[in-house]
KEKE-3310 file (N, C-alpha, C; in steps of 0.2 Angstrom, whole numbers, plus 5000, padded with zeros to 4 digits):
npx = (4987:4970:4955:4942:4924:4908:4891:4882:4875:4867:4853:4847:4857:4865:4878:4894:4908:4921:4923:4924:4932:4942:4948:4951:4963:4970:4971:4982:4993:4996:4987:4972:4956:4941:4922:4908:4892:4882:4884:4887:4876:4867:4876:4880:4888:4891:4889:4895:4906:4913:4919:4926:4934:4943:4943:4932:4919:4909:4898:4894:4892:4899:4910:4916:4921:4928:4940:4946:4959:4959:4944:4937:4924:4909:4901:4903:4906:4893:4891:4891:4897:4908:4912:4914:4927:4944:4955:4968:4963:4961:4949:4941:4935:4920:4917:4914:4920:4923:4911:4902:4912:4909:4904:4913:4919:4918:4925:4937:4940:4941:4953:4956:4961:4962:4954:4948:4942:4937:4946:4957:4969:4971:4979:4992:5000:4988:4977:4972:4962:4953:4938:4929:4930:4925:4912:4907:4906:4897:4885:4883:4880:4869:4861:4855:4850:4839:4834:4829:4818:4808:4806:4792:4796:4807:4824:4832:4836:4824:4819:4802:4790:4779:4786:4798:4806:4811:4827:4832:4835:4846:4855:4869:4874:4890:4904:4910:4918:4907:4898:4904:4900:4889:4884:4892:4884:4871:4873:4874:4863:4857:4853:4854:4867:4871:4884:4888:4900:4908:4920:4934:4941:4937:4930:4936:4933:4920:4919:4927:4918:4908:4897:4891:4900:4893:4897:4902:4909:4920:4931:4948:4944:4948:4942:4946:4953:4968:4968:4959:4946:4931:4930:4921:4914:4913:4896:4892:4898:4892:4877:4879:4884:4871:4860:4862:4860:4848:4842:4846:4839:4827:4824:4829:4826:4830:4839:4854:4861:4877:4884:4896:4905:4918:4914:4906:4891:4881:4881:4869:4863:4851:4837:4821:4812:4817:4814:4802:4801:4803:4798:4784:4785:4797:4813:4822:4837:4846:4861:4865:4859:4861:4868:4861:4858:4856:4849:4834:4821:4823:4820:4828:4830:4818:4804:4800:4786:4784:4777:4773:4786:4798:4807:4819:4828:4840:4847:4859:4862:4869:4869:4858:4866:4871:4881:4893:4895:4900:4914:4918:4923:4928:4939:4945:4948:4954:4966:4972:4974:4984:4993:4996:4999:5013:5021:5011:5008:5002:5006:5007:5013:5012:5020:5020:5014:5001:4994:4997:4991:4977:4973:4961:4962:4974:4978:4970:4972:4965:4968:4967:4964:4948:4943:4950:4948:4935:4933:4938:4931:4920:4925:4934)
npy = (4956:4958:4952:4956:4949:4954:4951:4952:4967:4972:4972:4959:4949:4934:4928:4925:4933:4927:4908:4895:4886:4896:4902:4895:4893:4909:4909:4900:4905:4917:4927:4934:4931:4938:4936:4940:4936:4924:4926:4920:4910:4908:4904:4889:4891:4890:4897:4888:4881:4891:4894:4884:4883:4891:4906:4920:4921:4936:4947:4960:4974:4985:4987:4976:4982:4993:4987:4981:4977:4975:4973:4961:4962:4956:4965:4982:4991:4998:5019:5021:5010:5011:5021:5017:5010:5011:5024:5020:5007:4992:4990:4977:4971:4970:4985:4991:5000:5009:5011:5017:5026:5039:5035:5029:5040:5043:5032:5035:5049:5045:5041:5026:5011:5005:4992:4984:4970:4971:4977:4967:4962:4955:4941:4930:4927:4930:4926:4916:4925:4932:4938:4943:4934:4922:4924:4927:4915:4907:4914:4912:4899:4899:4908:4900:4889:4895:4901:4888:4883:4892:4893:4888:4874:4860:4858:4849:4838:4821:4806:4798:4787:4794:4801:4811:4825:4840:4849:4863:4880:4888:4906:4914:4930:4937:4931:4928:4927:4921:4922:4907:4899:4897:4893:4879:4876:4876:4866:4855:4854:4848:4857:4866:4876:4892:4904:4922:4934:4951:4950:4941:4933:4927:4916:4904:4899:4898:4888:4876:4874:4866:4873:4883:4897:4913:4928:4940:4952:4964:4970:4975:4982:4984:4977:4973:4976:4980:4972:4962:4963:4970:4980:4998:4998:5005:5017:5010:4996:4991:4989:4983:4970:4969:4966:4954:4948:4950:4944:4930:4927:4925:4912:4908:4898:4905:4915:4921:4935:4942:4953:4968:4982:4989:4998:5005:5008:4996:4988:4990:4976:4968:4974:4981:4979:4965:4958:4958:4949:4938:4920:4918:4913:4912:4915:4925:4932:4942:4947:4958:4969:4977:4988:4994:4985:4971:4971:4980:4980:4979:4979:4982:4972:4967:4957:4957:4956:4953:4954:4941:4937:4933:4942:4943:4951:4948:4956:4951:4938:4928:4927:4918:4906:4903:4897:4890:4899:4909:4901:4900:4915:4917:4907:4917:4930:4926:4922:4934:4943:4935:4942:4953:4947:4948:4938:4938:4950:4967:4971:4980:4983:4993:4992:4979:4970:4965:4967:4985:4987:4985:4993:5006:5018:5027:5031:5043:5047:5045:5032:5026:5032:5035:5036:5047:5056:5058:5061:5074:5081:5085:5092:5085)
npz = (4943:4937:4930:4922:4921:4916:4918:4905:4897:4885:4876:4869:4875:4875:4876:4885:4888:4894:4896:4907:4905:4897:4909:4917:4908:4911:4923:4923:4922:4928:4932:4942:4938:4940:4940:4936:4946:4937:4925:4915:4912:4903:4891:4896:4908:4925:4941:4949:4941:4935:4947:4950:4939:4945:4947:4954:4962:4959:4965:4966:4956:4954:4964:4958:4945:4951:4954:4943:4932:4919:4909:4900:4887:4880:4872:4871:4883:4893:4896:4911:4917:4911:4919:4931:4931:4934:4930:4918:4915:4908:4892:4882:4866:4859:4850:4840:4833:4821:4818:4824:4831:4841:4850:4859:4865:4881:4886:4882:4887:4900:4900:4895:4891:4875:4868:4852:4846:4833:4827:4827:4818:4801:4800:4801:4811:4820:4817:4830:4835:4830:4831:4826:4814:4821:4825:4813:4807:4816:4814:4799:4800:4804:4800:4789:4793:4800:4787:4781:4793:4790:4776:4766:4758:4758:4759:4754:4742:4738:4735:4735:4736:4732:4722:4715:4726:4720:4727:4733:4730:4732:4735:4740:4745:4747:4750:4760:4776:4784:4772:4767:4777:4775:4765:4766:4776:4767:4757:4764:4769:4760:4746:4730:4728:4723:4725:4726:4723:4725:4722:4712:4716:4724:4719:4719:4732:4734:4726:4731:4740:4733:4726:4714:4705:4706:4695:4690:4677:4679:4675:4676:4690:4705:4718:4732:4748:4756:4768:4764:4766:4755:4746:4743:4727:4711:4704:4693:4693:4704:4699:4687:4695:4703:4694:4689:4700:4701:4692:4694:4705:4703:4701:4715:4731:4741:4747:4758:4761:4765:4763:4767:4771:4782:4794:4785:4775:4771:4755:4741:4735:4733:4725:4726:4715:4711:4724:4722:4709:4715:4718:4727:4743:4745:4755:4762:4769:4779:4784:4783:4790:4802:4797:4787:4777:4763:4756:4747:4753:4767:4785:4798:4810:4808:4802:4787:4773:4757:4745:4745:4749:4762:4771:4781:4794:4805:4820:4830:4827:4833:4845:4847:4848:4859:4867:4861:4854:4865:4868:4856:4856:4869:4866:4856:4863:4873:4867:4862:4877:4884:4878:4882:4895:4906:4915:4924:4927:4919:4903:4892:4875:4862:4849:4845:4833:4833:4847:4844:4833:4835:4843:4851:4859:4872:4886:4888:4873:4858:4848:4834:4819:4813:4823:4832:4822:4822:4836:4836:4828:4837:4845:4854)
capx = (4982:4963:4953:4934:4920:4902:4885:4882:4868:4866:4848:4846:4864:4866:4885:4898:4916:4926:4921:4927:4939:4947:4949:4959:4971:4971:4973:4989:4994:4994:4982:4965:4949:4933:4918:4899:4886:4873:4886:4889:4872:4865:4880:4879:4891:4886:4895:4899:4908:4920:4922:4929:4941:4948:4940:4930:4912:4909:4889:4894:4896:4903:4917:4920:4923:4932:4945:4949:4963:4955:4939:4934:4917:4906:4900:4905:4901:4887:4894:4890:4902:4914:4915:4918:4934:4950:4962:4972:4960:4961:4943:4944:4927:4916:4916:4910:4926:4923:4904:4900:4917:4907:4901:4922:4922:4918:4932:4945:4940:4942:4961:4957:4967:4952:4957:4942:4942:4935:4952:4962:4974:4971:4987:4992:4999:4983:4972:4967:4960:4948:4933:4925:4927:4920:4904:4903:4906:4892:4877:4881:4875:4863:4857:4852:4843:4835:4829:4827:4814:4804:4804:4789:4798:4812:4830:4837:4830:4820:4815:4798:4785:4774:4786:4803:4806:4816:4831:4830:4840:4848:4860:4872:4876:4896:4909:4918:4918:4899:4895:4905:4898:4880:4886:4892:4878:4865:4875:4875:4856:4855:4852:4858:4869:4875:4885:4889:4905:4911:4928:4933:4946:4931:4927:4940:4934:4915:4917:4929:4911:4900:4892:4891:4899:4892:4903:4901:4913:4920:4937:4954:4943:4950:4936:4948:4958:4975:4966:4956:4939:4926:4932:4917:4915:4907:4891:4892:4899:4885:4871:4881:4879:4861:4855:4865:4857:4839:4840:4848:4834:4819:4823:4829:4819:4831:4842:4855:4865:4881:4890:4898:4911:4919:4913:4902:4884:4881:4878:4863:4862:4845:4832:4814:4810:4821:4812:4795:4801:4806:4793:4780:4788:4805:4814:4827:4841:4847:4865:4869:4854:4865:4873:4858:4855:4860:4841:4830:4816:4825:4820:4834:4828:4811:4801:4795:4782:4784:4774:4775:4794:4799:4814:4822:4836:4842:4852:4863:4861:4878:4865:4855:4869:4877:4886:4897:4897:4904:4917:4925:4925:4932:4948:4950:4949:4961:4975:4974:4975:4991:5000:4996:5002:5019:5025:5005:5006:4998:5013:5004:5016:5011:5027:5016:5010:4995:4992:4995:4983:4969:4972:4960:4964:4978:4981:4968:4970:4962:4977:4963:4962:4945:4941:4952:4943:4926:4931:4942:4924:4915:4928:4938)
capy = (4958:4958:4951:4953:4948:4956:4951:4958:4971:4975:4970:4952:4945:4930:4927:4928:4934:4922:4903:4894:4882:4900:4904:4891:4896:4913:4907:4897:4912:4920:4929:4934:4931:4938:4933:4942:4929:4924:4929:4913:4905:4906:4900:4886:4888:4892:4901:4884:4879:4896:4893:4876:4884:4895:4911:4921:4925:4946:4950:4970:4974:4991:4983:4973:4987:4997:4983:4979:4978:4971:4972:4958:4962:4952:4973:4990:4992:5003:5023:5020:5004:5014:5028:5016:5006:5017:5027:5015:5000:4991:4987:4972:4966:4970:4989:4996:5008:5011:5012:5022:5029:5044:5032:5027:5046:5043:5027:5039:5054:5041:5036:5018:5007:5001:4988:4982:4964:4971:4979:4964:4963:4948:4939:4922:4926:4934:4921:4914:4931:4935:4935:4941:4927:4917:4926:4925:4906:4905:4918:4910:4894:4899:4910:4894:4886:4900:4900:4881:4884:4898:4890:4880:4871:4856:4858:4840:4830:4819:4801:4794:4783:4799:4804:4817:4832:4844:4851:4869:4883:4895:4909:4918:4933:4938:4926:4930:4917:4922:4918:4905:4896:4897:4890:4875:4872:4873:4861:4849:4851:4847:4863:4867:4883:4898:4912:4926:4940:4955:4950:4937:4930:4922:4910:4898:4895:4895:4880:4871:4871:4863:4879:4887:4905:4920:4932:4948:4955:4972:4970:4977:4984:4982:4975:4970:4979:4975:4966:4955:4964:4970:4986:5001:5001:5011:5013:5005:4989:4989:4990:4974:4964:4971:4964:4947:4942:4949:4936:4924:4927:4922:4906:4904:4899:4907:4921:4924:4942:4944:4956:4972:4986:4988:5006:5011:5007:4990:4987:4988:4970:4964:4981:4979:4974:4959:4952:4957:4946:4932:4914:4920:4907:4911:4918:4930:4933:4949:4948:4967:4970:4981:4990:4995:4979:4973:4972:4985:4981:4977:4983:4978:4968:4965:4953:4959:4953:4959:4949:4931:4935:4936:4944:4942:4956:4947:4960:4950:4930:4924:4924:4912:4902:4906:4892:4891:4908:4911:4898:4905:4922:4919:4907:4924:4936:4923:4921:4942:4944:4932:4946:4957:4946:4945:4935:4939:4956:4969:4973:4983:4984:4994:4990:4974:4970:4964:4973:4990:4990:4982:4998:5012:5023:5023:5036:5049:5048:5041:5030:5024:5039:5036:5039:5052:5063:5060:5066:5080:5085:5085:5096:5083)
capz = (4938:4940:4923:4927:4917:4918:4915:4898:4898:4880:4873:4871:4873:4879:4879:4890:4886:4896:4898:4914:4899:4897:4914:4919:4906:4911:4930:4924:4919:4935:4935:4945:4935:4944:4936:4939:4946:4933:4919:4911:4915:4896:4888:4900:4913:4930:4944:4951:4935:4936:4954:4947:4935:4947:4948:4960:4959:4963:4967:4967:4949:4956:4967:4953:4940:4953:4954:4937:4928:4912:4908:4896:4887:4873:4869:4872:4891:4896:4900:4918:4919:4908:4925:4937:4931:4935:4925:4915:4915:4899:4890:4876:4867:4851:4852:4835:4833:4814:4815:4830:4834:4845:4860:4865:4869:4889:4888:4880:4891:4906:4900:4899:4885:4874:4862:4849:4841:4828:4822:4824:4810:4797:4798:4802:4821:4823:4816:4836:4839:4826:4833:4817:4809:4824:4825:4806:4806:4819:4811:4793:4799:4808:4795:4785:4798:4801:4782:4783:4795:4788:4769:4765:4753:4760:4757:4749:4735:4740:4730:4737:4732:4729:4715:4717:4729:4719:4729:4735:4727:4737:4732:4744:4741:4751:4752:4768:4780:4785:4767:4763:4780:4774:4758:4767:4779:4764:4756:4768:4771:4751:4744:4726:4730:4720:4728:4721:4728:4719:4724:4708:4720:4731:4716:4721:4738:4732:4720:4733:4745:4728:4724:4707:4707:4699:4691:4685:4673:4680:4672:4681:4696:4712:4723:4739:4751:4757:4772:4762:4765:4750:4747:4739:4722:4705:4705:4686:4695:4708:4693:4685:4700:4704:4687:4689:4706:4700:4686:4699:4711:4701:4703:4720:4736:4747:4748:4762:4761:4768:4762:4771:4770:4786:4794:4780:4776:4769:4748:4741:4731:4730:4723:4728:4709:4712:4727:4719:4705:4716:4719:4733:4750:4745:4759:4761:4776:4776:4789:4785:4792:4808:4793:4782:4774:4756:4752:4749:4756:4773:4791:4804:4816:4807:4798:4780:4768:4751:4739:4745:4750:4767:4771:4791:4795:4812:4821:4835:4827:4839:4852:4848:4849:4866:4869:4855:4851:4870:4868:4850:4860:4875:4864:4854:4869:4880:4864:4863:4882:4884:4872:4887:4901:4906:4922:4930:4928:4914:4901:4885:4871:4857:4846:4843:4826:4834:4850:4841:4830:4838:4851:4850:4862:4876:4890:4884:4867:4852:4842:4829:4816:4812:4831:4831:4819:4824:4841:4834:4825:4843:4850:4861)
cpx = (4975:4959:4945:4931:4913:4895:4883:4875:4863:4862:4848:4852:4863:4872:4888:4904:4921:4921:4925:4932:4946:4950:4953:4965:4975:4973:4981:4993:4998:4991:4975:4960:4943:4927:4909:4894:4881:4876:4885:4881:4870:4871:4883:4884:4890:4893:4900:4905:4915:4921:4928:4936:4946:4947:4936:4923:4910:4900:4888:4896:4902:4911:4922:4924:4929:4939:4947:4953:4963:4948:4938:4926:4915:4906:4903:4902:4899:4893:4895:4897:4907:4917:4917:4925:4939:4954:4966:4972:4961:4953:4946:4937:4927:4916:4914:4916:4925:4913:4903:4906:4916:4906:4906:4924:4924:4924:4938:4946:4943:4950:4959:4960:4962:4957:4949:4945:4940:4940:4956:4964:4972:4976:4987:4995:4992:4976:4968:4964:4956:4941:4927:4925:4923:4915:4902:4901:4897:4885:4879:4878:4872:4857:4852:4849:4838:4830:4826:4820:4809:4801:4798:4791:4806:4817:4833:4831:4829:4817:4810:4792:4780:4777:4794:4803:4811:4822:4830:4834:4840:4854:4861:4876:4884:4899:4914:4917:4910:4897:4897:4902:4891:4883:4887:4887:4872:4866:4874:4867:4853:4854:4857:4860:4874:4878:4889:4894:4907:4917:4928:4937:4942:4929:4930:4936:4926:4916:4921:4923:4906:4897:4894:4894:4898:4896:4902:4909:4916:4927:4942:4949:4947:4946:4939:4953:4964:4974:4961:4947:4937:4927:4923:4920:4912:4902:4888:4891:4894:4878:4873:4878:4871:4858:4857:4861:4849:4837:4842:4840:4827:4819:4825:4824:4824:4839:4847:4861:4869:4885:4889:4904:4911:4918:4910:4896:4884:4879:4873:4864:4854:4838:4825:4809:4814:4817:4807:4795:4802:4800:4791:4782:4794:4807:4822:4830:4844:4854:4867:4864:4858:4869:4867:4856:4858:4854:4837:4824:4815:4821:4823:4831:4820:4811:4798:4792:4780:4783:4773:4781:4792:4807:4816:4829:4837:4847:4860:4863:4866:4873:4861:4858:4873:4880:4892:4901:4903:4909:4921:4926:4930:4941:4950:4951:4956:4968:4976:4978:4981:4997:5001:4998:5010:5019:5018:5002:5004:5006:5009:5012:5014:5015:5023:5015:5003:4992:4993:4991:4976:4968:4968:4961:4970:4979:4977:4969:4970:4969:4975:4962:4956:4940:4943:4951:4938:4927:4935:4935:4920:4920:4933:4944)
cpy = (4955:4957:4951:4954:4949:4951:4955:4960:4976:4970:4963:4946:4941:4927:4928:4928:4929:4916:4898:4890:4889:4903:4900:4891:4902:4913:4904:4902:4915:4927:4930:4937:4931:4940:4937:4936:4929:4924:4924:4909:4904:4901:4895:4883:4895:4894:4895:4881:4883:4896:4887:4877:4888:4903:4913:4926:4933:4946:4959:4969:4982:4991:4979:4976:4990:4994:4982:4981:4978:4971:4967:4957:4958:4961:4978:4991:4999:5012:5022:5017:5008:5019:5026:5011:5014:5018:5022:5006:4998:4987:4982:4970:4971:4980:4995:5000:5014:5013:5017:5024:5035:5041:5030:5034:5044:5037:5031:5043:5050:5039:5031:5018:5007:4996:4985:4975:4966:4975:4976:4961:4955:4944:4935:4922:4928:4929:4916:4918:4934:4934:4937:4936:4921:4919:4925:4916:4904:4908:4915:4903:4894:4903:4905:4888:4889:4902:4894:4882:4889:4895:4886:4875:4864:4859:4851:4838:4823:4813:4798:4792:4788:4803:4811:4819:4834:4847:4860:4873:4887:4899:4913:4922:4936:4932:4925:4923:4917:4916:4911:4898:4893:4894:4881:4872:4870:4870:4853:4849:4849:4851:4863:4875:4884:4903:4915:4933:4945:4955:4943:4932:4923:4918:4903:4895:4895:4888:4876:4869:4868:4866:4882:4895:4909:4924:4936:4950:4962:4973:4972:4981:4982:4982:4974:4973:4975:4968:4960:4956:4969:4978:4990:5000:5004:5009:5009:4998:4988:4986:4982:4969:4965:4966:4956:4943:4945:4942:4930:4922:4924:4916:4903:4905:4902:4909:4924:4929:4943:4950:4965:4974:4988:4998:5010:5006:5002:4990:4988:4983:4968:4972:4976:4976:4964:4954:4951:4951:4939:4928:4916:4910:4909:4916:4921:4932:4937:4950:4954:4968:4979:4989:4996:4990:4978:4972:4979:4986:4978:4981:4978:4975:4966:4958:4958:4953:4955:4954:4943:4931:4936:4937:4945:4947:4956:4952:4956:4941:4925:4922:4920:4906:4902:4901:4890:4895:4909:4908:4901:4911:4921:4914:4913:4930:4931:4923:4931:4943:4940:4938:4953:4956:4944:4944:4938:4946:4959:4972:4974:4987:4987:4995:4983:4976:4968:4968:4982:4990:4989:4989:5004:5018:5023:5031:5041:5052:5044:5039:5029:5030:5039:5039:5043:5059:5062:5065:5072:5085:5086:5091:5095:5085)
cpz = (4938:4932:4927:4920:4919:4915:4910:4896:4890:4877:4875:4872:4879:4880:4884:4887:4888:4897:4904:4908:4899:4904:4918:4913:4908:4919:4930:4922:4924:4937:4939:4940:4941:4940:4939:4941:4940:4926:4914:4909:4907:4891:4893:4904:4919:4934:4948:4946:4934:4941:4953:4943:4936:4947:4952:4957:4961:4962:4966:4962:4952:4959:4960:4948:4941:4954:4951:4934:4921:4913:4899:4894:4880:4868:4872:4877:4891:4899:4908:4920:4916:4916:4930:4935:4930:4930:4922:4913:4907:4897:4883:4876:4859:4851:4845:4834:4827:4812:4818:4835:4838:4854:4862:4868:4876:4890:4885:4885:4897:4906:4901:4890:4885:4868:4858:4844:4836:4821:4824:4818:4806:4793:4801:4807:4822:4821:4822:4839:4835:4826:4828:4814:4814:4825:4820:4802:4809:4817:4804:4796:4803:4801:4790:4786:4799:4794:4780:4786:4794:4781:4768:4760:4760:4757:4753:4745:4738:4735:4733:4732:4729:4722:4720:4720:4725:4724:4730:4732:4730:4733:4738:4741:4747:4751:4758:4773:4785:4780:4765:4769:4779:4768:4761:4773:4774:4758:4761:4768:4764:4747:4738:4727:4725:4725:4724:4727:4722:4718:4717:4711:4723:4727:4717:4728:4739:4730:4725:4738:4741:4727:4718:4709:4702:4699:4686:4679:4674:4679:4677:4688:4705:4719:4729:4742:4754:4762:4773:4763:4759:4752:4740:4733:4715:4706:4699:4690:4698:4703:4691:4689:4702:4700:4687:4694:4705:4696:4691:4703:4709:4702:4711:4725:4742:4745:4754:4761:4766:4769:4765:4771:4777:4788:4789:4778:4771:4762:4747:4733:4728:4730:4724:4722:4709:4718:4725:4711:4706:4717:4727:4738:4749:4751:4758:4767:4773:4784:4789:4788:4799:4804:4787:4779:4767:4752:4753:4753:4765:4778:4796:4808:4816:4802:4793:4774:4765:4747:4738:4747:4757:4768:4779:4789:4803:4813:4826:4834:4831:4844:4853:4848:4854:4868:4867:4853:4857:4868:4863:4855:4864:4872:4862:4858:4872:4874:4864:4872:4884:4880:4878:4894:4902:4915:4927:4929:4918:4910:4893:4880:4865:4851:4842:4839:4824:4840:4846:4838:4828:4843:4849:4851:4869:4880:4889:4877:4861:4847:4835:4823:4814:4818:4830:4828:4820:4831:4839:4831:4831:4846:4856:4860)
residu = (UNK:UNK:UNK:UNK:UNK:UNK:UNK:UNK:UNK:UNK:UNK:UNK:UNK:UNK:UNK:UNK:UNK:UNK:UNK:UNK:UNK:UNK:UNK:UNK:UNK:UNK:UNK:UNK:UNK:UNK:UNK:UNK:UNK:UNK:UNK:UNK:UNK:UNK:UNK:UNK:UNK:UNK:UNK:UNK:UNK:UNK:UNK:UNK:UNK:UNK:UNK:UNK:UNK:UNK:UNK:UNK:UNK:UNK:UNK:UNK:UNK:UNK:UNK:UNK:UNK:UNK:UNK:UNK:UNK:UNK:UNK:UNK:UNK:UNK:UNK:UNK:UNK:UNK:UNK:UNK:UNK:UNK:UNK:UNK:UNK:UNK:UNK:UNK:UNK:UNK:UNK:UNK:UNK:UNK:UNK:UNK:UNK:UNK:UNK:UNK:UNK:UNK:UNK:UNK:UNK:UNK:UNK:UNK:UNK:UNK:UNK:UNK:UNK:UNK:UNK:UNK:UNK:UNK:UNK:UNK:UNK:UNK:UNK:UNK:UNK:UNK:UNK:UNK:UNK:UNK:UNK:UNK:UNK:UNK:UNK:UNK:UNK:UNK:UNK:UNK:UNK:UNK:UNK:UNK:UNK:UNK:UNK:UNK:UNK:UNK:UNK:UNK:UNK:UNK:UNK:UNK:UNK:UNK:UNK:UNK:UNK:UNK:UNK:UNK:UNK:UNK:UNK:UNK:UNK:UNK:UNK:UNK:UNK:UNK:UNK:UNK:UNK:UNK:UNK:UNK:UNK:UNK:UNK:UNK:UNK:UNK:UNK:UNK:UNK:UNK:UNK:UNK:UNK:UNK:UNK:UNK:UNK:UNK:UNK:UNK:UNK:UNK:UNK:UNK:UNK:UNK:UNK:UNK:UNK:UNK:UNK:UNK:UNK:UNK:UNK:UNK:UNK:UNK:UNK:UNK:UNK:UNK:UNK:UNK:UNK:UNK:UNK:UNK:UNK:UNK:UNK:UNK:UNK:UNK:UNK:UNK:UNK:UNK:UNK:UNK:UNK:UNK:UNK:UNK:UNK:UNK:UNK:UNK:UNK:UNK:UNK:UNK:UNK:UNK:UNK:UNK:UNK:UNK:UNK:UNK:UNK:UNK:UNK:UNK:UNK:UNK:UNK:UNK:UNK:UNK:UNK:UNK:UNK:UNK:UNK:UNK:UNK:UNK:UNK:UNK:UNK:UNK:UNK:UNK:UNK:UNK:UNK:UNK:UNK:UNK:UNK:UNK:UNK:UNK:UNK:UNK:UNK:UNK:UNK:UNK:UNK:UNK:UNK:UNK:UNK:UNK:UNK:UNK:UNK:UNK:UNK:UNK:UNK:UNK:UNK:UNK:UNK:UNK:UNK:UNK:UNK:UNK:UNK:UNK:UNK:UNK:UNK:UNK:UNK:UNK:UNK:UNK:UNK:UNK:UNK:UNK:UNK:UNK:UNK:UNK:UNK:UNK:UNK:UNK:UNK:UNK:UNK:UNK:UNK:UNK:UNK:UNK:UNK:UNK:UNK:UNK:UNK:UNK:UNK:UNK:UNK:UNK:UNK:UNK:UNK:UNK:UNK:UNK:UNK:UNK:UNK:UNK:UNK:UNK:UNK:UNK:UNK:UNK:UNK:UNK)
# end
């Protein structure tokens, strides 16, 4: 069995899916890991380093492709790369299924197995393999460095001879483990933190991080799906929290916006009256930004300046941290990939309660049903 790992060609990524740590596991294994040159070099391991853990450096991405049994990717590999791995290759990596379930056409048409980290299950074997929450640990605290330094105001209180520094007030709006990450890093830098979820359940696991929770009133609603994410809901209730985090907002100096319904366009939280209301320096981070944003006056992958606010909608923040970032990846990639090895060789069970229904496609056709009627509407 053949795992290769590519140099990853989408925009500014600088991770790599497997780290030489996981390749010596996946070597014990008995399998062959071959490795792109150059792949690793951001997230700071070099070819001599996978040479070291037992893998084989490839120079020809094409050879490489042509060979594999697994293709382990950070993104949704390029059509191209899609054309050259063979009939029955298995793709594993971030691949969007639920957002832009049209571009997996050419991996289905192709027969390859596709499996998407982004549909595995949220259950307690499956908990080494959730690489959503390992990206969301690493962009909530970055998010709040990222407002850190953009703020002209300090974060901690401060007693010097000049007299107090008041403490910073930040309010996070999502509580998932984005949010609830940013909550504990802008505690730690001294910051007095609110966060705010429509979920009533997330107020527990706010106040165990020292933050105040806000709390709307929206009576018997049922804000959370089975699988624990932030389910749509009326647009009354929206209104509610609208008007909660306007009054919130005036006094905070910083703003970071997590929240996100999984395959559908991001809340709208913060109305362009709300950050025109806010204290001219306050800043605003905006993680749906990829999604739509949960501010209105967002532009994804831009800087906005509305009024004295400044509002950031990083689209890919994992990659500023490529070192880390790769590492959570390549553990949740290497404990999935073990569910696919038996005795060396490739053994796809979809009986599993986690290989099934991470799988989107398998043999020519779409397993995922929200795939499955997109391509059904295209005519596949």
């Amino acid at each position: 069995m053949q795992i290769a790992v590519l140099k990853e060609k989408t925009g500014n990524e600088t991770r790599v899916a497997l780290v030489p740590e996981s390749v010596k596991k996946l070597v014990a294994l008995k399998v062959a890991v071959t490795v792109e040159s150059g792949a690793g070099l951001f997230a700071g391991a070099s070819d001599e380093d996978y040479l070291t853990a037992g893998a084989t450096i490839a120079t020809d991405r094409t050879t490489l492709l042509g060979n594999a049994d697994v293709l382990v990717s950070v993104n949704r590999p390029t059509e191209d790369d899609i054309h050259l791995l063979k009939t029955g290759a298995v793709v594993f990596g971030f691949l969007r299924p639920l957002d832009e379930p049209m571009e997996l056409q050419p991996a289905v048409r192709s027969g390859l197995t596709v499996f998407a980290m982004e549909l595995v299950p949220r259950s307690t074997r499956a908990q080494a393999m959730d690489g959503l929450s390992s990206m969301a640990t690493v962009v909530g605290y970055k998010s709040v460095i990222m407002a850190a330094e953009r703020m002209p105001r300090m974060f901690p209180m401060l007693m010097t001879a000049a007299g107090t520094v008041p403490p910073a007030r930040v309010l996070i709006l999502g509580a998932g483990v984005a949010g609830l990450q940013a909550i504990a890093t802008a505690r730690r830098l001294g910051a007095v933190v609110e966060g705010f979820d429509i979920r009533a359940a997330a107020g527990e696991a706010v106040r165990s991080l020292g933050a105040t929770f806000l709390e709307v009133d929206l009576g018997d609603l049922q804000t959370e799906d089975s699988g624990g994410y932030a389910k749509e809901v009326t647009e009354e209730a929206m209104e509610r929290s609208r008007a909660l985090i306007a009054k919130t907002a005036r006094h905070s100096d910083c703003i970071v916006t997590s929240a996100q319904v999984p395959g559908r366009p991001a809340p709208l939280l913060i109305t362009e009256e709300a950050v025109t209301g806010m204290k001219r320096g306050s800043v605003i981070v905006d993680l749906a930004g990829a999604s739509g944003g949960n501010c209105a006056v967002t532009k994804p992958g831009e800087e906005v300046l509305h009024h004295g606010v400044t509002v950031l909608a990083p689209l890919n923040l994992a990659t500023t941290v490529p070192v880390h970032a790769s590492q959570l990846f390549s553990r949740n990639a290497t404990a999935f990939l073990a569910l696919l090895i038996d005795k060396g060789e490739l053994h796809i069970n979809l009986e599993d309660d986690v290989v099934g229904p991470t799988c989107v496609a398998h043999a020519g056709k779409a397993l995922n049903p929200r795939v499955a009627a997109a391509l059904e509407g295209q005519g596949q």
